[in-house]
C-alpha positions in Angstrom: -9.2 6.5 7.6 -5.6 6.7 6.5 -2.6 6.2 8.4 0.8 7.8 7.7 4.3 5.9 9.0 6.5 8.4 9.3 10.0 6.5 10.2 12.2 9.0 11.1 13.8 6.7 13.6 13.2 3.2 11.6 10.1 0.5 12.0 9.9 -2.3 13.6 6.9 -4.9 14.7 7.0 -3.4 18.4 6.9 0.3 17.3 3.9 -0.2 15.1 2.1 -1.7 18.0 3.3 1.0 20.1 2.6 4.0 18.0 -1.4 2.6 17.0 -2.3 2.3 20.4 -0.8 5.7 21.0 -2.6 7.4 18.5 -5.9 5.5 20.2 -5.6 1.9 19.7 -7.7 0.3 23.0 -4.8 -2.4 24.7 -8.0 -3.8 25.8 -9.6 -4.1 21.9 -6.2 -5.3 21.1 -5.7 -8.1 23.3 -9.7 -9.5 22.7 -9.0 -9.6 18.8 -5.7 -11.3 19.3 -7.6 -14.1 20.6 -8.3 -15.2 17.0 -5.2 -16.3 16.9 -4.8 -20.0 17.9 -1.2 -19.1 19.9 -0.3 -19.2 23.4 2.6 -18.3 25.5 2.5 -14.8 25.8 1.0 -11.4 27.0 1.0 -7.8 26.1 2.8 -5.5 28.7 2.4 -1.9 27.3 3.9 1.3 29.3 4.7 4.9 28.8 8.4 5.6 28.0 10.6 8.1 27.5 13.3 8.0 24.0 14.9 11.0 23.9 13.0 14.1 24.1 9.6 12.4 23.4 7.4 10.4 25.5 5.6 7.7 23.7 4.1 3.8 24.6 6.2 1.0 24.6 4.5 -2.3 23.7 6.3 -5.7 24.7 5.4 -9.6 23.7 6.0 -10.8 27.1 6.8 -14.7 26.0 6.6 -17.2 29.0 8.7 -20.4 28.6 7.9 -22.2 25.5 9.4 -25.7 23.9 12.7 -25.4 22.1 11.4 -25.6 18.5 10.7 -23.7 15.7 8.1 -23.0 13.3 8.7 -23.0 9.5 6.8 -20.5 7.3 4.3 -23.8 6.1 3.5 -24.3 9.6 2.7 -20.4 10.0 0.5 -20.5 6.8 -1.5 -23.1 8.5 -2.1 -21.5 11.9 -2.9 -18.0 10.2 -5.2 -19.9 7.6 -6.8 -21.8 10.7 -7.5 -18.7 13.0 -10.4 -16.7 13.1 -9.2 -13.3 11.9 -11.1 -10.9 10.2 -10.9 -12.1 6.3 -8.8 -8.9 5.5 -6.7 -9.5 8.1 -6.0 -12.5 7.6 -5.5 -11.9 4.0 -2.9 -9.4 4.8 -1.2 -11.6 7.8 -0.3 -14.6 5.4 0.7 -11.6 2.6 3.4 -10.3 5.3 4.5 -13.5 6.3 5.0 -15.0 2.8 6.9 -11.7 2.0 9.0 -12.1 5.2 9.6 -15.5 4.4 11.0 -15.0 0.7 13.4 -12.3 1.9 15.0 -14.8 4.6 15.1 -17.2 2.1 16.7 -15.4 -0.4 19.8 -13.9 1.8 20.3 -17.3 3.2 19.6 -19.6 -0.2 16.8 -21.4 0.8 13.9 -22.2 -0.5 10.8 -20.2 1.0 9.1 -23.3 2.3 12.6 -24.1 4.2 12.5 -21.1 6.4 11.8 -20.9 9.9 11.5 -19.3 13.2 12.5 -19.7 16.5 9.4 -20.8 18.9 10.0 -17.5 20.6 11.0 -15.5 17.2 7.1 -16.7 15.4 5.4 -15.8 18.7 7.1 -12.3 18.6 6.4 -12.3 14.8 3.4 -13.4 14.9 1.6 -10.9 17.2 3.5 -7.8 16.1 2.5 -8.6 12.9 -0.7 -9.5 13.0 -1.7 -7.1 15.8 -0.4 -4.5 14.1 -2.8 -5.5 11.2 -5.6 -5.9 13.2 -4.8 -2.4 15.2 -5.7 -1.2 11.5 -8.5 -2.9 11.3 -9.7 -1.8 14.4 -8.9 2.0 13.7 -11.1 2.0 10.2 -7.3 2.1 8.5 -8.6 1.8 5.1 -4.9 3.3 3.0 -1.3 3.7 3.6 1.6 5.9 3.2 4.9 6.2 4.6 8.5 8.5 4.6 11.5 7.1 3.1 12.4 4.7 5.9 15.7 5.7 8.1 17.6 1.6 8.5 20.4 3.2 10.7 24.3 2.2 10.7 26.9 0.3 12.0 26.7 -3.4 12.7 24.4 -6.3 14.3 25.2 -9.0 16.2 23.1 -11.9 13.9 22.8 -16.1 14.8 25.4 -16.1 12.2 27.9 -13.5 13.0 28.7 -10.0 12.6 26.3 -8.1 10.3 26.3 -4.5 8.4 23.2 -3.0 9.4 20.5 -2.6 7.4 20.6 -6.6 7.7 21.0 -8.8 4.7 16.7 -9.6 5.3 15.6 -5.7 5.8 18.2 -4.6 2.8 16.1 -7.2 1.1 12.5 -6.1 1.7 13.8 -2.9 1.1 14.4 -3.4 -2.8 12.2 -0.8 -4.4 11.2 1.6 -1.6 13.5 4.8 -0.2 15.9 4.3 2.6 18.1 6.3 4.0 21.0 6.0 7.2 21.4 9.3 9.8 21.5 9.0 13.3 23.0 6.6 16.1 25.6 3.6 15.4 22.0 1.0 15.7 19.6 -1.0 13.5 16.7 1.1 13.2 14.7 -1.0 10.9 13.7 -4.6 11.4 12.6 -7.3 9.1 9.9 -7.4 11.2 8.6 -3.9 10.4 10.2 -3.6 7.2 7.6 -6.6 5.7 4.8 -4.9 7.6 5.3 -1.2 6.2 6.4 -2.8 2.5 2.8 -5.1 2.1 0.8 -2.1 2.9 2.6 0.7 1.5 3.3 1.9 -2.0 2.8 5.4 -1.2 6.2 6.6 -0.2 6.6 10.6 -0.4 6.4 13.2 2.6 3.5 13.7 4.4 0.2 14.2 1.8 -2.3 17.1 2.4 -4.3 15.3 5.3 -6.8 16.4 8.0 -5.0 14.5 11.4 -7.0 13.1 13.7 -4.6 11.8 16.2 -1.1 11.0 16.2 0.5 7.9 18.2 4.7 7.6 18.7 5.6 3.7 19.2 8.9 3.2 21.4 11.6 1.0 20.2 13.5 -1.5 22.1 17.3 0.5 21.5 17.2 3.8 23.8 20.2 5.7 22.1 21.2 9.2 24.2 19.8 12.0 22.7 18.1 10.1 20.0 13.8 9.8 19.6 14.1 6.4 18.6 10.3 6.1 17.4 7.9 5.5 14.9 5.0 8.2 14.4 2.5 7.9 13.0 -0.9 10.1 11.8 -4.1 8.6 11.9 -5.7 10.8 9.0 -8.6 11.4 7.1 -7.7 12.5 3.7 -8.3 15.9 1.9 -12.2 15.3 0.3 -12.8 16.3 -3.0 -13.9 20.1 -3.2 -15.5 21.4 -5.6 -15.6 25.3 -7.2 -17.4 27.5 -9.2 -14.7 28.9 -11.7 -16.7 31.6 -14.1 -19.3 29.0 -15.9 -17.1 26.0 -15.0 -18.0 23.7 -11.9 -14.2 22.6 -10.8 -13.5 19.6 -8.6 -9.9 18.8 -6.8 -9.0 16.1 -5.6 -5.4 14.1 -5.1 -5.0 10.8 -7.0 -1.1 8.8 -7.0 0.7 8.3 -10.1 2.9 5.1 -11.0 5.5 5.7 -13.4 8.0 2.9 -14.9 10.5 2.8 -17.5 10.8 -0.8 -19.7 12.2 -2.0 -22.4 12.6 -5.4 -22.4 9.1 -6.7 -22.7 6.5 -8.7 -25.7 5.2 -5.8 -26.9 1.8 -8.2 -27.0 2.2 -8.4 -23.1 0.7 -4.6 -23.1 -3.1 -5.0 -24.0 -3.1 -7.8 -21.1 -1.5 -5.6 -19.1 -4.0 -2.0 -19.4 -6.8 -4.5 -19.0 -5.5 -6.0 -15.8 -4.6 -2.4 -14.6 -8.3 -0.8 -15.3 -9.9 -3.6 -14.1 -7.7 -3.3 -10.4 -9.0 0.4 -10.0 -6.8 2.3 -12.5 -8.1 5.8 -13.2 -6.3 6.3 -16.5 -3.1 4.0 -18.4 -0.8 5.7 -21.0 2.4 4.6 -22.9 4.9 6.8 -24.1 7.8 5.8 -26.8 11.1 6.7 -25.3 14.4 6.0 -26.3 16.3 4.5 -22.8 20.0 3.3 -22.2 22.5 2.5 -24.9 19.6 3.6 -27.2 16.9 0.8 -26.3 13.5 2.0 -28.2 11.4 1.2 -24.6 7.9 2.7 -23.1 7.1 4.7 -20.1 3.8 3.2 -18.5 1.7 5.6 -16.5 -1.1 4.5 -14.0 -3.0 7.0 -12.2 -5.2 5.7 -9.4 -7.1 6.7 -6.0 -4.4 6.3 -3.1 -6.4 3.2 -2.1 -5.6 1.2 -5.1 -1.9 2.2 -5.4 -0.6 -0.6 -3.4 -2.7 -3.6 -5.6 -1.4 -1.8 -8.8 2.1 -1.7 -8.0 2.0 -5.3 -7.1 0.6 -5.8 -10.6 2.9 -4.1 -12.1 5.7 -6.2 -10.6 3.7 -9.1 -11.3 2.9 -8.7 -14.9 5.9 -6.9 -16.8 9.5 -7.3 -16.4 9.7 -3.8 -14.4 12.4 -3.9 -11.4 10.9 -0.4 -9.8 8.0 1.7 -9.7 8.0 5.3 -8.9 5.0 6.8 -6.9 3.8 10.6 -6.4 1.0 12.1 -4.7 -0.4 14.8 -7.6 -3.1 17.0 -7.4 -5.7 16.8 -9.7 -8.4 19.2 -11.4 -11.4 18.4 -13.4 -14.5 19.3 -15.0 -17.6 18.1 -13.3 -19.2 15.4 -15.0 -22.6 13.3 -14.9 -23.5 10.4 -16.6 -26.9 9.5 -18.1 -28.4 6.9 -20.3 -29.4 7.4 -23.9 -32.2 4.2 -25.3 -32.0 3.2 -28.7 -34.6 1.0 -30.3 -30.9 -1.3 -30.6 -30.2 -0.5 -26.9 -28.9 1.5 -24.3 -26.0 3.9 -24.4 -23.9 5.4 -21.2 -23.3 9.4 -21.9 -21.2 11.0 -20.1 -21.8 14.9 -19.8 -20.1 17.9 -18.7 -19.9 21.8 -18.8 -17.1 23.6 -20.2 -18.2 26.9 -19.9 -21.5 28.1 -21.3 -21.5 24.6 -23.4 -22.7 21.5 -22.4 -20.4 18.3 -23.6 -22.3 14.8 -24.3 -20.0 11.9 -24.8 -21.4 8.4 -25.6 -19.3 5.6 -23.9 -17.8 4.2 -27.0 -18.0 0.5 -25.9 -21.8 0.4 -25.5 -21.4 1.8 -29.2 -18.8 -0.8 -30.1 -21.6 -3.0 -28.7 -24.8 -2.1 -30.9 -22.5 -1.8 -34.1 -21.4 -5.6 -33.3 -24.6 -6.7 -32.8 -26.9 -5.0 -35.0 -24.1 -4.2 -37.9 -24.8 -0.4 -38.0 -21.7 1.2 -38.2 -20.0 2.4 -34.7 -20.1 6.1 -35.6 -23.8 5.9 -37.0 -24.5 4.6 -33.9 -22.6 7.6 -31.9 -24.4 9.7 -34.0 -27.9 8.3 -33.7 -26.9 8.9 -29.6 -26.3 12.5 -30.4 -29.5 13.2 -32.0 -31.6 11.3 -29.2 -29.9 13.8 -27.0 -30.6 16.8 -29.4 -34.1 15.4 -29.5 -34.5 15.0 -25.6 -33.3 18.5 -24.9 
């Protein structure tokens, strides 16, 4: 399945719970998975509610009284790493959390390990975030995508004063992805939601090409007159692959995302690491093009295309491996030949082929590193090697 945020009206921790068990999340699932979670002092309360001119489910983390202390994002970690959470889950929970973590400590010049949370703040944090993940789980949420996210305007009343809104800590996690300000004089998004949506989304465009299944609307806490202050979302299968006859040609369509950045300030050696990290993370195809960039820096434009699935991990990588500062991301529709693949045996040892029909002709392509391969081991030189493949297909057929 895939699920679409669209935040219209912001995100927050409480809306995504909200929305999933709107769009067919079971309270009653919900609250029996939670129970991995080695935490106490609180219940779910959810209700129908009205924001605006749409009715939608409100879910609230009733907290009963709990010890004035707080939890720093070490003690978190351990409690996370302790429970009994679905691996992926869990996986995702700690990803969150560490991101949430290095914003707050950013904006308040701490170190990571330094931050923490108000006993009632990590219980709220805590089961909005990981219920949320495990309200995916639960749904078969396999991939992601969200709108540009709405933060709102105007100002917050923070533990240390007056604050612009978005907040120094969602302005943070926001680094990177599309916001936007329109509606009522209130913060929209929280750092809550905006760590949530930014760990499992990469995707951010208007709504793909998808077959909806259901759609959920999560109520925020802020009722603003006149305002749908909400978070929908579409729980979505996406468009299959078809497939068409076109004159002799067999056609298949299908939708793949494409990751675009700019650099120019990187070891040139860095690349070759770099292709090979991205292939072996589910990249389809990696290109470079020379460009020429600001005050006439000689830099390259790297190109991933990948399965929507894999978009997340590969920007990540990207981040993680070059000196990039953004990624763009588009949803593009793709259309290909039909191919096969097959397997040629040499008395040296077996080839891949891959084969497909243009037309009336029938294409044979040995996989050049099985080639590479035989050539190293036997010294027969790679293209008498590709051509040796060629005749055992001539032969064959």
């Amino acid at each position: 399945m895939h699920l679409h945020f669209d935040c219209f009206s912001g995100i927050s921790g409480d809306m995504t719970l909200g929305a999933l068990v709107d769009a067919g999340l079971s309270p009653r699932a919900l609250r029996q998975r939670l129970k991995a979670l080695p935490l106490s002092g609180y219940r779910l309360k959810v209700s129908k509610v009205r924001r605006g001119a749409v009715h939608a489910t409100k879910v609230d983390v009733v907290i009963s009284k709990v010890a004035e202390k707080r939890r720093s994002w070490p003690q978190i970690r351990r409690l996370l790493s302790a429970s009994h959470l679905p691996p992926t889950v869990k996986k995702q929970a700690l990803a969150v959390f560490e991101r949430l973590a290095t914003a707050e400590g950013k904006v308040h010049g701490q170190d990571p390990a330094l931050v923490s949370f108000h006993e009632v703040g990590a219980i709220d944090a805590l089961v909005d975030i990981v219920g949320g993940l495990l309200g995916c789980h639960e749904l078969g949420v396999k991939t992601f995508s969200a709108s540009s996210v709405n933060v709102g305007s105007g100002t917050i009343d923070g533990t240390h004063g007056m604050l612009p809104v978005p907040g120094p800590a969602v302005a943070e996690l926001a680094k990177g992805y599309p916001i936007y300000s329109q509606g009522p004089a209130v913060e929209l998004a929280t750092p809550t939601g905006m760590a949530l949506l930014t760990t499992l989304t990469q995707t951010f465009d208007r709504l793909p090409p998808l077959v909806t299944g259901s759609v959920g609307y999560g109520a925020g806490t802020a009722n603003p007159p006149d305002w749908p202050n909400v978070l929908r979302v579409f729980l979505t299968t996406p468009v299959p692959t078809s497939s068409l006859l076109l004159g002799e040609e067999r056609i298949e369509a299908d939708q793949v995302i494409q990751l675009e950045t700019n650099i120019d300030d990187m070891n040139p050696q860095l690349y070759e690491v770099v292709m090979e990290r991205l292939f072996e993370n589910g990249a389809l195809d990696v290109s470079m093009t020379p460009t020429i960039m600001k005050r006439n820096r000689p830099g390259i434009i790297l190109t991933v295309l990948a399965k929507p699935e894999h978009a997340g991990m590969l920007t990540q990588l990207l981040f993680r491996e070059t000196t990039t500062l953004g990624v763009r991301s588009q949803l593009i529709s793709r259309t290909t030949l039909a191919r096969s693949m097959q397997t040629i045996r040499l008395p040296q040892g077996r080839v891949r082929v891959k084969s497909v029909h243009a037309g009336k002709i029938l294409k044979h392509r040995p996989e050049f590193q099985d080639c590479q391969a035989i050539a190293k081991k036997t010294g027969i030189p790679v293209q008498e090697v590709i051509e040796r493949v060629m005749q055992a297909i001539r032969d064959r057929d």
